[in-house]
N, C-alpha and C positions, 0 to 999 in steps of 0.2 A: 197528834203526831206520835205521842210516844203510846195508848194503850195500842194493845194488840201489835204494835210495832214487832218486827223481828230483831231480835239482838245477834250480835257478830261478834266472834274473835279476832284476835290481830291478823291472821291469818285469813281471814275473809271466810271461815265456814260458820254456817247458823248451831249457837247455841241453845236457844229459847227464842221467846216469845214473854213481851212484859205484859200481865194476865191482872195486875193492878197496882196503884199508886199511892202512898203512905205521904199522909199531908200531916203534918203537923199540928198545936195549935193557932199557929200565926199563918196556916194558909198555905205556907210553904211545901213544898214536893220533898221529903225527905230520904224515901228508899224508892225502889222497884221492886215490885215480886214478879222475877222471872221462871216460867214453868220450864223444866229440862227434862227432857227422856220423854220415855213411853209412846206408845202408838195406840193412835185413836183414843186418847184419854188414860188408857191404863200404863202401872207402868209412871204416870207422870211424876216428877217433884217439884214443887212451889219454893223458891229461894230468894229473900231480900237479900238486896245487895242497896247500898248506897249511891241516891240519886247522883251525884256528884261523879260517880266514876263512869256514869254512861257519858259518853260522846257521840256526837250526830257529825257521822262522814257524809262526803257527798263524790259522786262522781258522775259522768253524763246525763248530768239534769235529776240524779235519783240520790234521796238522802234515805242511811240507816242508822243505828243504834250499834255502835262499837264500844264491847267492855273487855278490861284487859285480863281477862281470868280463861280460863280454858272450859269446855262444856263437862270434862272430868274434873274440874277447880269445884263449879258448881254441882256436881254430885255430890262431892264430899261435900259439902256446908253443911251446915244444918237445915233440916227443913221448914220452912214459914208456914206456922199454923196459925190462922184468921181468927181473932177472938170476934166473937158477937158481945154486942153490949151490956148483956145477961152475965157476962162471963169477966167483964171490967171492974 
């Protein structure tokens, strides 16, 4: 449900798109990295954000992923770079 899921603002417009998920040791889902901006790949930016503050709304029969930050919230962030295990 949640990769590739579309994420929303409180206002119902599409922020991102959650592009992967941060598991901790013990199994657990601890962040999202939501990609914002860019078209057709370029342009994009990768941002964790805390599992915890996504929300799964629903409404006629259809569930999404509501976070309470703005799509200019998540520009500003810093951006999520992927370590490879070479690099841990």
């Amino acid at each position: 449900m949640f990769y590739k899921a579309h994420v929303y603002d409180n206002a119902e417009d599409k922020i991102g798109v959650v592009t992967d998920l941060i598991v901790d040791n013990s199994g657990n889902v601890t962040m999202a990295v939501v990609s914002v901006g860019g078209l057709l790949g370029v342009g994009k930016k990768d941002v964790a954000v805390p599992f915890k503050d996504l929300m799964v709304a629903s409404r006629d029969g259809k569930d999404w992923l509501v976070l309470n930050q703005t799509k200019e919230d998540l520009k500003m962030a810093p951006a999520f770079e992927k370590k490879t295990s070479s690099q841990m």
